[in-house]
BALOBA-509962 format. One line per 5 residues: their letters; for each residue x, y, z of C-alpha. Coordinates in pm, whole numbers, plus 50000, padded with zeros to 5 digits. Example, Ala and Ser with C-alpha at 12.3 -4.5 7.8 and 13.67 -1.06 7.14 Angstrom:
// BALOBA-509962
AS> 51230,49550,50780 | 51367,49894,50714
This chain:
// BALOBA-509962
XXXXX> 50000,50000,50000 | 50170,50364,49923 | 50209,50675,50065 | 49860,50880,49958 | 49979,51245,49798
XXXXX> 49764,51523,49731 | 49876,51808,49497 | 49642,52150,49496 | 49719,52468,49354 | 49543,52829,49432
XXXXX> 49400,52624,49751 | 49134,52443,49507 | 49195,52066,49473 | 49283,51997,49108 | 49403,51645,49069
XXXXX> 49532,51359,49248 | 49885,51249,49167 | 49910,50918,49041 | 50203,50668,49204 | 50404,50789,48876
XXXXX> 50354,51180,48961 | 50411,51260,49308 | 50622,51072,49537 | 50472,50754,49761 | 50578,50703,50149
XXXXX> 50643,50340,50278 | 50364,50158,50489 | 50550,50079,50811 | 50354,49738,50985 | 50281,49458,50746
XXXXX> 50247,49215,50994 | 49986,48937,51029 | 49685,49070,51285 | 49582,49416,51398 | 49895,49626,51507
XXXXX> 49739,49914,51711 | 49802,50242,51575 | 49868,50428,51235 | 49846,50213,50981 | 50022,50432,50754
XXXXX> 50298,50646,50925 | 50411,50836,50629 | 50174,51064,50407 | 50294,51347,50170 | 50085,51652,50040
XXXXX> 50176,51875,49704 | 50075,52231,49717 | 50127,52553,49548 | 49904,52823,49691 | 49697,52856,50061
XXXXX> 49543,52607,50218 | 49185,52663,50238 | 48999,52637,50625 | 48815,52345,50628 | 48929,52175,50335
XXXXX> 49065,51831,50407 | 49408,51750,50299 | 49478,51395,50347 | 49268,51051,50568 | 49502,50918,50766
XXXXX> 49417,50561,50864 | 49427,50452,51239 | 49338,50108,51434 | 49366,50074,51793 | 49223,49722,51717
XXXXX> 48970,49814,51993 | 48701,49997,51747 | 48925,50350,51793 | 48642,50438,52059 | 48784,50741,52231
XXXXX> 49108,50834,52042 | 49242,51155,52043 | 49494,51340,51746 | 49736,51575,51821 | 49873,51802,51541
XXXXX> 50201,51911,51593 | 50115,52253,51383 | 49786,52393,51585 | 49665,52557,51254 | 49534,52157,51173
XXXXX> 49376,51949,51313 | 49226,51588,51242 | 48815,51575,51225 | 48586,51270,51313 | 48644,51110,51011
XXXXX> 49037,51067,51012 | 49094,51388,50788 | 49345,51629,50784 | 49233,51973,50838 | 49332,52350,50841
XXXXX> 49117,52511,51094 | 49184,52824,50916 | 49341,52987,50589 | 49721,52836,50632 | 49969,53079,50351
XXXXX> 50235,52817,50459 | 50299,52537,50647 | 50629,52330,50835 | 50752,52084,50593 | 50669,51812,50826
XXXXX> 50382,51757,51049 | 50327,51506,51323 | 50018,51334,51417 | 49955,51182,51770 | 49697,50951,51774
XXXXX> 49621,50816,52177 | 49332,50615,52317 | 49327,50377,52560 | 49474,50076,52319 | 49725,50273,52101
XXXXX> 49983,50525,52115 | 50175,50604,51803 | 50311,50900,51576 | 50269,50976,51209 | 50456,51198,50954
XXXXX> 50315,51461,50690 | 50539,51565,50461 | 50432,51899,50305 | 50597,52011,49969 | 50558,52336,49841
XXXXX> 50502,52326,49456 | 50589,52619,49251 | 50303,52881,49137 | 50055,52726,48931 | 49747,52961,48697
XXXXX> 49415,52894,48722 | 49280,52604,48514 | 49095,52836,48268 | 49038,52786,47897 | 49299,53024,47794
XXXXX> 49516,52842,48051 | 49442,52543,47912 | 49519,52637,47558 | 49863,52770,47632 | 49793,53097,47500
XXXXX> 50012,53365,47659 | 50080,53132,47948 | 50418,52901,48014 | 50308,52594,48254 | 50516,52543,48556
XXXXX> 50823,52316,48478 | 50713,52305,48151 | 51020,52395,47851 | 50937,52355,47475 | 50646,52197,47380
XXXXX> 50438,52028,47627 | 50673,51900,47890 | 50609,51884,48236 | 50814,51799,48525 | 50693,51840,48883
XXXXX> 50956,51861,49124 | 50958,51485,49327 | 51016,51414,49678 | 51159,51124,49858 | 51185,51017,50240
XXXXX> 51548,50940,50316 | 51679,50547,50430 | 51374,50398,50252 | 51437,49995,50220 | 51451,49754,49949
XXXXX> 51331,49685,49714 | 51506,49892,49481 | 51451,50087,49175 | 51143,50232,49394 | 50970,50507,49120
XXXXX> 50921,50902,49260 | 50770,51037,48977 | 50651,51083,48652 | 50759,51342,48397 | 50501,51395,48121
XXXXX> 50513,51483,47744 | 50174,51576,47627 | 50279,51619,47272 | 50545,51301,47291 | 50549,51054,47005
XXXXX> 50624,50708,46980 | 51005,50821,46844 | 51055,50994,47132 | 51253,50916,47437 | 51346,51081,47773
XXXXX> 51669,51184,47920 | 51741,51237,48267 | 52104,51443,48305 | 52297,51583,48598 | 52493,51507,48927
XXXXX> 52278,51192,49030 | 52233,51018,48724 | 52533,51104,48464 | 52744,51282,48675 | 52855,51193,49081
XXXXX> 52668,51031,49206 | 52587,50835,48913 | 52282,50619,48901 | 52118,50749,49220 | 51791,50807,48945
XXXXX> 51682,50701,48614 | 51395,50776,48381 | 51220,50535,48184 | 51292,50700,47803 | 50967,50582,47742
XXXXX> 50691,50631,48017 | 50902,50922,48198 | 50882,50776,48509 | 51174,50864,48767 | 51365,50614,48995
XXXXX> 51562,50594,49239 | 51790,50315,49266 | 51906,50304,49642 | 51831,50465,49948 | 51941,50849,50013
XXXXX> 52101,51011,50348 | 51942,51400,50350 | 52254,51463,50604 | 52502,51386,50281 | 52294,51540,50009
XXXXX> 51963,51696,50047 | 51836,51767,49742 | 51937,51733,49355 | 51854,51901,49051 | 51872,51763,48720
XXXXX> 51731,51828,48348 | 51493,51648,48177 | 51471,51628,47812 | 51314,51466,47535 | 51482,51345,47194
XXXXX> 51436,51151,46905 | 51606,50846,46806 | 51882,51065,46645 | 51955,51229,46951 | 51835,51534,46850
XXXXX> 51644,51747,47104 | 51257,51772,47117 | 51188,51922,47410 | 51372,52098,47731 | 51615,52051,47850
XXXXX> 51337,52126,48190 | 51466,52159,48566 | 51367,51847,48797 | 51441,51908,49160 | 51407,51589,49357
XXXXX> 51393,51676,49734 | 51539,51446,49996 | 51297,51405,50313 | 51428,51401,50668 | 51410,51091,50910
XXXXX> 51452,51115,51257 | 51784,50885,51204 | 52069,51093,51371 | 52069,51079,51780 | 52135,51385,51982
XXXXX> 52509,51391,52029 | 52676,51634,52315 | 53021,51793,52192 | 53180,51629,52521 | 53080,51387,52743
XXXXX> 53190,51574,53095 | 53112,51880,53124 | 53239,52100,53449 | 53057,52416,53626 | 53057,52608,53944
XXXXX> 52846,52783,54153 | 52891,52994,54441 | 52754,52862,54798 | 52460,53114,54884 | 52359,53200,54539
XXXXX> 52003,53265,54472 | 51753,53012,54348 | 51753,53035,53968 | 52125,53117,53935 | 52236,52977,53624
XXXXX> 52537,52764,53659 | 52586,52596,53274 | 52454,52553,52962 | 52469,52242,52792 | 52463,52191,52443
XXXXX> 52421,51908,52174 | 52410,51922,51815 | 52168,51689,51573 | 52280,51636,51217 | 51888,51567,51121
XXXXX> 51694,51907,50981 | 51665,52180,51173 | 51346,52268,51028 | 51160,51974,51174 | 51105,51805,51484
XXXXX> 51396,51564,51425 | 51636,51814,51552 | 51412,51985,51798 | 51572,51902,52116 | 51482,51883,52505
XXXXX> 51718,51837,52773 | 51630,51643,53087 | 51821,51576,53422 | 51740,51239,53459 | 51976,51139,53806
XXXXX> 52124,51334,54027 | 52446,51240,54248 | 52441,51267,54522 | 52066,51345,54584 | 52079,51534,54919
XXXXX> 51960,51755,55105 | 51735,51752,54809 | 51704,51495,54474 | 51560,51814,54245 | 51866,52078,54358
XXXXX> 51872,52191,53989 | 51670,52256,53728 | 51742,52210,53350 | 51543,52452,53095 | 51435,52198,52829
XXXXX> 51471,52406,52577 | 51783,52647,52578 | 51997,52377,52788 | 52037,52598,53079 | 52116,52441,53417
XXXXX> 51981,52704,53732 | 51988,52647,54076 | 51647,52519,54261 | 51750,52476,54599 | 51721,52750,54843
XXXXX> 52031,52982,54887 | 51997,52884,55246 | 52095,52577,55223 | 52301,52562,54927 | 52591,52612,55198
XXXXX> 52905,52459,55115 | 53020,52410,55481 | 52694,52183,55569 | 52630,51978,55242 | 52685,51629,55211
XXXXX> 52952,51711,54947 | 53095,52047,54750 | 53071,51811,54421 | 52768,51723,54227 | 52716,51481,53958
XXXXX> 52391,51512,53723 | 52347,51300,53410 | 52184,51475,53157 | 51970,51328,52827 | 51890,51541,52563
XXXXX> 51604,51403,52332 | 51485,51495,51997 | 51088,51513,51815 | 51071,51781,52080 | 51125,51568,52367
XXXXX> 50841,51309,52266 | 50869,50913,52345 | 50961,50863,51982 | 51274,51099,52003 | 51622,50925,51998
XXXXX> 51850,51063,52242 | 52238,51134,52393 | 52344,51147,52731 | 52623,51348,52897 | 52725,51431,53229
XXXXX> 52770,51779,53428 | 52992,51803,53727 | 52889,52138,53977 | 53107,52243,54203 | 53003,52456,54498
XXXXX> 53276,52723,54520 | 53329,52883,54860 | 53258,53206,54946 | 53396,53416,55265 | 53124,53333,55467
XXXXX> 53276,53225,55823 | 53552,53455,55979 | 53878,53279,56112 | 53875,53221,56475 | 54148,53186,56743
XXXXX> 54180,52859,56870 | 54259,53003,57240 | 54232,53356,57337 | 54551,53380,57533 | 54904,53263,57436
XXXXX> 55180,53248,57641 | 55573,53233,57507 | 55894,53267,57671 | 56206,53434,57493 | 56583,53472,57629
XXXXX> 56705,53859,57642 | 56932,53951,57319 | 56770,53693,57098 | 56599,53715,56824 | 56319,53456,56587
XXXXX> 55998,53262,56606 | 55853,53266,56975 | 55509,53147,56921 | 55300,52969,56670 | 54917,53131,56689
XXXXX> 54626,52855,56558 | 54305,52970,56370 | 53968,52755,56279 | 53834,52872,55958 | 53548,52675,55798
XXXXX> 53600,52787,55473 | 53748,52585,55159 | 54129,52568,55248 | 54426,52751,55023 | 54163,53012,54930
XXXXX> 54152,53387,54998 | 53848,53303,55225 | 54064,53089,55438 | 54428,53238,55432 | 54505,53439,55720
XXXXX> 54666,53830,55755 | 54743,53825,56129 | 54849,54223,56277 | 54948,54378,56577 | 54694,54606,56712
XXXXX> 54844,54714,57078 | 55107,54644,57240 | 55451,54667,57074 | 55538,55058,57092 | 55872,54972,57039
XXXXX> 55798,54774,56692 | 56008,54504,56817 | 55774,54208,56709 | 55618,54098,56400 | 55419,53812,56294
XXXXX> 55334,53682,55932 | 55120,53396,55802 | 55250,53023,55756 | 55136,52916,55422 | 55155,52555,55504
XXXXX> 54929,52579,55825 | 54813,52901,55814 | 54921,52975,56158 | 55072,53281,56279 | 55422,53321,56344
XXXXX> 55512,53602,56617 | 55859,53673,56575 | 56094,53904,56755 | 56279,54118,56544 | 56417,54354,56787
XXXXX> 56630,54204,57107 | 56431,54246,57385 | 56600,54318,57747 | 56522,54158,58078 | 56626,54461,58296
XXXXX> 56350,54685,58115 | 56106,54769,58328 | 55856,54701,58064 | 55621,54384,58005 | 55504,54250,57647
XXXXX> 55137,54189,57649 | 55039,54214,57231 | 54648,54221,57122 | 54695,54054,56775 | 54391,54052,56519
XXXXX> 54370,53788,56274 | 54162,53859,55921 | 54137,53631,55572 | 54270,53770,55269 | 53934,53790,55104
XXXXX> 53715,54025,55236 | 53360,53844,55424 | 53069,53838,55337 | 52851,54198,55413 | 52642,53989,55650
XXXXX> 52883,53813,55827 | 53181,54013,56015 | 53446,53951,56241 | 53375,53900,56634 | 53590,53850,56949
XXXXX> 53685,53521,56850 | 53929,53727,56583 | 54170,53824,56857 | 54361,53708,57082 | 54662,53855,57347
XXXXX> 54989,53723,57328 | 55199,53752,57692 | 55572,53716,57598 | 55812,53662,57906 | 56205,53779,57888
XXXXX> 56453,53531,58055 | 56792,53656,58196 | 57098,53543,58043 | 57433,53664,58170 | 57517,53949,57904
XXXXX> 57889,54026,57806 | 57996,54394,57932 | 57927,54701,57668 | 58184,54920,57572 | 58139,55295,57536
XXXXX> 58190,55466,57347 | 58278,55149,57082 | 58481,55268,56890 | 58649,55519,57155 | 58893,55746,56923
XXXXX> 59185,55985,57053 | 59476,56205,56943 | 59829,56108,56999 | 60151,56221,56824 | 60383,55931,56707
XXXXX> 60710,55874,56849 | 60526,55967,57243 | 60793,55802,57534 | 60736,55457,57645 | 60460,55375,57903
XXXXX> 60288,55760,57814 | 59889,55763,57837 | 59720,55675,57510 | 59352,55620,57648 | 59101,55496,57970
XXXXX> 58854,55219,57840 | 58515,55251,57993 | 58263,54927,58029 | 57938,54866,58200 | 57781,54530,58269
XXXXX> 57405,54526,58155 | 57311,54332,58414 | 57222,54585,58614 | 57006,54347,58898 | 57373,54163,58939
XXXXX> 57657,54294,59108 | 57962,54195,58871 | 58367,54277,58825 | 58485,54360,58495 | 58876,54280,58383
XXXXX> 59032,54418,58085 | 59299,54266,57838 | 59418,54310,57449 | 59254,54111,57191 | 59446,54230,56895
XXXXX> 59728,54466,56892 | 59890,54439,56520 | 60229,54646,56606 | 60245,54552,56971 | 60258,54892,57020
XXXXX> 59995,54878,57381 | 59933,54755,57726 | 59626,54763,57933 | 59580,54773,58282 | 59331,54493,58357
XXXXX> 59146,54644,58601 | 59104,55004,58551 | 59149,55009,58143 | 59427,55240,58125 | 59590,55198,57777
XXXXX> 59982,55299,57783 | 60230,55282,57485 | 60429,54988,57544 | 60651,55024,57246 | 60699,55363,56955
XXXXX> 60428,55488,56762 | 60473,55539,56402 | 60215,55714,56197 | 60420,55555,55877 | 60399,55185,55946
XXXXX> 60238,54959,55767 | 59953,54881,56029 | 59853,55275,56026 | 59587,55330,55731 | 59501,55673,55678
XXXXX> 59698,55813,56018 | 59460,55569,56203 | 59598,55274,56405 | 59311,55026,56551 | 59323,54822,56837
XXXXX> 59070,54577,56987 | 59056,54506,57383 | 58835,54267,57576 | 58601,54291,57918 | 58525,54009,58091
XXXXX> 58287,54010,58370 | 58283,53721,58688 | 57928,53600,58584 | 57817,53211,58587 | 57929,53128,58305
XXXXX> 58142,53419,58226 | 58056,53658,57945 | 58279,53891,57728 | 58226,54242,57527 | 58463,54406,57274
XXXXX> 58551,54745,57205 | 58813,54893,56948 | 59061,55159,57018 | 59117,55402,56681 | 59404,55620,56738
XXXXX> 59469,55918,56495 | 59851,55973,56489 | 59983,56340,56474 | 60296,56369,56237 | 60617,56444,56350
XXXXX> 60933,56497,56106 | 61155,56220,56163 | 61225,56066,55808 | 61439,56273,55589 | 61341,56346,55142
XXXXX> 61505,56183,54928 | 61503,56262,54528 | 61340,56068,54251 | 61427,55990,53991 | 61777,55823,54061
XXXXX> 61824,55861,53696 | 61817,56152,53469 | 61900,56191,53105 | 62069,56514,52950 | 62232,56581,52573
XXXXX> 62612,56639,52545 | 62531,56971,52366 | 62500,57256,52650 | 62192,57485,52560 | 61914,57629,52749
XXXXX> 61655,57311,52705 | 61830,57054,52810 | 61757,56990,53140 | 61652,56719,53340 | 61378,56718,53582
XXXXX> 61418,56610,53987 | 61198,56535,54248 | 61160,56494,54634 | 60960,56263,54790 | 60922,56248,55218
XXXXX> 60728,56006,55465 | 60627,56314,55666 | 60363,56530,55598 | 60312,56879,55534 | 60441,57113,55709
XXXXX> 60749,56845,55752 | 60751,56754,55404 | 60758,57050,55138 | 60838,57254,54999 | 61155,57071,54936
XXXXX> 61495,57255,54880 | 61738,57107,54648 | 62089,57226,54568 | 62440,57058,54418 | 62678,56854,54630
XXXXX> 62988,57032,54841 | 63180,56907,54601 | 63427,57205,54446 | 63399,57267,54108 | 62999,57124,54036
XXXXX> 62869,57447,54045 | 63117,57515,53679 | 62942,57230,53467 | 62578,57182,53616 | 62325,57421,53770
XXXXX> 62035,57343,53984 | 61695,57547,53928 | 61341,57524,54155 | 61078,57457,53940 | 60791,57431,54196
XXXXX> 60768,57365,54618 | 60836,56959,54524 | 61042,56960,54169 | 61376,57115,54051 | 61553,57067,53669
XXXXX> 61918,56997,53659 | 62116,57157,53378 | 62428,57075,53163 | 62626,57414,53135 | 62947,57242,52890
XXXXX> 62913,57017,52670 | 63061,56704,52821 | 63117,56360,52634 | 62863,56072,52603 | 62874,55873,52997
XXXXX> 62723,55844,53252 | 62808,56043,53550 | 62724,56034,54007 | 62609,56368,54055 | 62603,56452,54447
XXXXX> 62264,56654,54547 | 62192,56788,54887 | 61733,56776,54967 | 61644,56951,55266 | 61244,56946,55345
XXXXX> 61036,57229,55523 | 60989,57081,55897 | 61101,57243,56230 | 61387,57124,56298 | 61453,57039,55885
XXXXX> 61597,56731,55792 | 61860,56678,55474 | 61958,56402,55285 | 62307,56383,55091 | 62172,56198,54761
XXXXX> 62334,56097,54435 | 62169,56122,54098 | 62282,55935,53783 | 62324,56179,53479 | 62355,56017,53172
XXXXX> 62491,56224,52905 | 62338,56145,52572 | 62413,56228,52201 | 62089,56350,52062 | 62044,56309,51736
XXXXX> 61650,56384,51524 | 61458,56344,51859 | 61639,56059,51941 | 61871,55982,52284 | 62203,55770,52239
XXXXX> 62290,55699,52570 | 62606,55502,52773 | 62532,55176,52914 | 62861,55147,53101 | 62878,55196,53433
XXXXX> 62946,55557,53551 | 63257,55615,53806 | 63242,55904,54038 | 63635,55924,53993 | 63572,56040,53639
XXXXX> 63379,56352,53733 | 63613,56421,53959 | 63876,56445,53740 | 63691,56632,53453 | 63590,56872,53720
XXXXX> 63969,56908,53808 | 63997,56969,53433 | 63788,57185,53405 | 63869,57404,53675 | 64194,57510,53458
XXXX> 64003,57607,53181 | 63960,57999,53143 | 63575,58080,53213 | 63500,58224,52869
């Protein structure tokens, strides 16, 4: 039995497509006996204009073996609906209609769903004379000549057998040496041989079943030709339309899907959306999905605690902000399996399932609380560190900002001598001192210490007297080493003072002041061995020279380090340093640099060579330096001796004397009170000086020499 088809154009019922015009549906059932329900499940209608109110359309047929006493039809479009006698009906003037309708048919026997699929045809004219006759009119689908080719329609996954016919293509005017031709992707081109035409009747097969979600439609081009192959009529457009079946299942794009919610949040507070896709048409019911919670895990306080909107996906709270309290539910985790169906959530939908984990995130909702409200801790004088370890409760979610504590000082600790910071591990406070504290002050450590989380709580919830708590901290004695002062202690003392003369009086104090205690002095480092100490009243004496230039004296300052010791149980010991600024005093003699000097042989005004002095002293027993020739007789004939500045003097050749080198004997006196002179010897060597260039003797020079070219010299007539 086939699918019945209707075609109607302008809303007026004009023919009724044969098998080989419009496209059939498949009977579902066949089986022996009455199967309750539809008896045909698919039906197709043609149309090209309005449907008219109150025509019928199509008599479905429906057995609920029981005499269909009682049975009820629900259209899925409310503009139809389906009348006593099985027809369907527009209850009013319908311009256009879904392409696919469902029927539910329900009594107390049967329960079962049909399909209408509704094909709109293009415009069609009015049947009229002149219509008829062609004149001034072109038929729909029709080319040259008479041809006609309604477009065809065919369910998808249809079953054997195969070639199943979807149409007819008609040729009023065709002859018996005429055939038809069917070209274009689905019959000579990919895919091939999805549909034929019979060249001679025109009727259109298909010659396997389709899937709409690869291809859903195909257009062709019918033609007619003669035996030749010469072309009679068209070539005329066939489109051949591929019907949906509800054969694709709701698929989610992953199977877990996470989400979180803050604890206290309103009811309705949307916490997810969840989303699947359906590859079947969007335009019908195949694709229209609903989404269910089906199980929730676990189910307390309450089995319904959310709420899935069927439609849009969208998971909202139900329970009561109340109780949706993270710190009293069974769990912070909840696990709801979701199904989302399609045919708009009816029996007959197919369906997917995935699941949605919620987390209830914590909010600051509980303050942090001291465990105790007084702490007691114990710390040695002079020391320094970790004396306590303070313990909070906090009931919120752990290694949060609503749990991690910011502990202060509020009162207490004038002297800013403690601190305390946060253990991240524990989250305990961690009162440190950071400022020795002494156990002869008169004062006592009582802190008030406040303890807050990082996150701010809650506006109705704040923090109460649980969130402090005093800390008493008790000192302990320990015998303390004496204090030197002042440390160091610095005095004035010129070098080269007599054995055994005062340098300095040490001065320390024992800071045990509630003890009665001796204190002995001795020397702890003395680099030139230069000091002795008296060990009971401190007295520093020289015990040997001071001298401001010896190598332990940096920048006129000599250090020394001495030690107190007091009679305590066990002993204890202080140092203190001893800086001594030494005062000059002229005892080291100049001496002139360089020891060698160069000069040409040739006598002129330039050539000169240039002499310094150098002393250990300082100024004013340093320079200005004097410097002047030997004793010697005779020195003052061949070389002359000039001041340049308070430190340098040039030496000059007045004769021209030959290439050596010569010991010339210089006398350096410096500026201090009383002066001190140094008898020095410079080596000249006389150079021949040739383009810029010095030639000088590498022998050794002989004082005997000079001596005897000064003798010389001394019989020569002064010119």
């Amino acid at each position: 039995m086939g699918t019945p088809t209707l075609c109607f154009s302008r809303g007026v019922k004009v023919f009724f497509c044969s098998q080989t015009v419009c496209s059939w549906g498949q009977e579902d059932g066949g089986h022996e006996g009455c199967v309750p329900g539809f008896q045909v499940k698919h039906y197709q209608v043609a149309y090209s204009e309005a449907f008219k109110k109150g025509q019928a359309l199509i008599q479905v047929e429906f057995d609920d073996c029981a005499g269909n006493e009682d049975v009820k039809f629900e259209v899925s479009d409310p503009s139809f609906y389906v009348d006593g006698d099985l027809n369907l009906v527009p209850q009013q003037d319908v311009l256009s209609s879904q392409p696919v309708l469902f029927i539910h048919g329900l009594s107390a026997h049967a329960d079962d769903m049909a399909q209408v699929e509704i094909t709109r045809l293009p415009f069609q004219m009015p049947h009229t004379l002149r219509n008829i006759l062609g004149v001034g009119q072109t038929l729909p689908f029709r080319s040259k000549r008479s041809l006609l080719v309604p477009p065809m329609i065919i369910t998808e996954n249809q079953r054997a057998p195969f070639p199943r016919t979807i149409g007819k293509v008609i040729s009023t005017e065709k002859l018996g040496n005429h055939i038809f031709r069917l070209t274009g992707p689905g019959a000579d081109q990919d895919p091939k041989g999805l549909f034929t035409i019979d060249a001679d009747t025109g009727d259109v097969s298909v010659s396997r079943s389709l899937d709409r979600e690869a291809i859903d439609s195909y257009q062709l081009e019918v033609s007619t030709t003669d035996f030749a192959g010469n072309l009679v009529e068209g070539p005329a457009l066939l489109v051949i339309t591929v019907i949906d079946q509800n054969d694709n299942r709701p698929i989610f794009k992953e199977t877990r899907y996470t989400g979180e919610v803050l604890e206290g949040s309103p009811t309705g507070t949307t916490v997810m959306t969840m989303t699947a896709l359906d590859a079947d048409d969007p335009a019908t019911d195949n694709a229209a999905l609903r989404y269910n919670i089906v199980r929730q895990s676990p189910d307390k306080p309450s089995p319904n605690m959310f709420y899935i909107d069927a439609e849009r996906g969208d998971i909202v709270t139900v329970i009561s902000h109340k109780l949706l309290d993270r710190e009293t539910l069974p769990t912070t985790t909840y696990e709801l399996e979701i199904v989302a169906k399609d045919m708009a959530g009816s029996e007959v939908g197919l369906t997917g399932t995935a699941t949605a984990t919620i987390t209830i995130t914590d909010k600051n909702d509980h303050a942090p609380e001291f465990t105790h409200p007084l702490f007691e801790a114990s710390v040695y004088e002079g020391s320094t560190g970790v004396v306590v370890n303070l313990t909070v409760d906090d009931r919120d979610d752990p290694d949060t900002g609503a749990w991690r504590a910011i502990y202060s000082i509020i009162n207490g600790d004038p002297t800013l001598s403690f601190e305390i910071q946060t253990n991240p591990d524990n989250n305990e406070g961690m009162l440190s001192v950071v400022k020795p504290l002494d156990y002869e002050a008169p004062v006592g450590h009582t802190l008030l210490i406040k303890v807050e989380n990082e996150d701010p709580l809650v506006p109705d919830v704040g923090y109460g007297p649980s969130s402090t708590a005093t800390v008493r901290v008790t000192v302990l004695d320990i015998n303390e080493g004496p204090v030197f002062f002042p440390n160091p202690l610095t005095v004035t003392r010129m070098e080269n003072i007599p054995l055994g003369s005062f340098v300095a009086s040490l001065n320390a104090t024992d800071p045990d002041t509630l003890q009665i205690q001796s204190i002995r002095y001795a020397v702890l480092r003395d680099p030139a061995g230069w000091l002795s100490v008296s060990p009971v009243t401190g007295t520093v004496n020289t015990s040997a020279l001071l001298d401001r230039e010896s190598p332990y004296v940096h920048d006129n300052k000599y250090t020394a380090v001495f030690i107190a010791t007091d009679n305590g149980s066990p002993p204890a010991t202080g140092t203190g340093s001893l800086v001594i600024h030494l005062e000059d005093y002229n005892d080291n003699a100049p001496y002139v640099v360089p020891s060698v000097a160069r000069v040409c042989e040739d006598a002129h005004d330039m050539n000169v060579a240039i002499v310094g002095g150098r002393d250990k002293d300082l100024p004013p027993n340093a320079a200005p330096f004097k410097i002047e020739l030997g004793k010697q007789p005779g020195l003052d004939k061949t070389w002359k001796v000039t001041r340049v500045n308070s430190t340098h003097s040039q030496i000059m050749l007045l004769h021209s004397l030959k290439k050596a080198n010569y010991q010339l004997p210089l006398l350096i006196t410096d500026s201090g009170v009383p002066p001190l002179s140094n008898n020095t010897e410079v080596k000249v060597q006389v150079c021949v000086c040739k383009k810029n260039k010095m030639h000088c003797s590498s022998a050794h020079s002989h004082r005997a020499c000079l001596l005897v070219l000064l003798a010389t010299l001394l019989l020569v007539p002064t010119l």
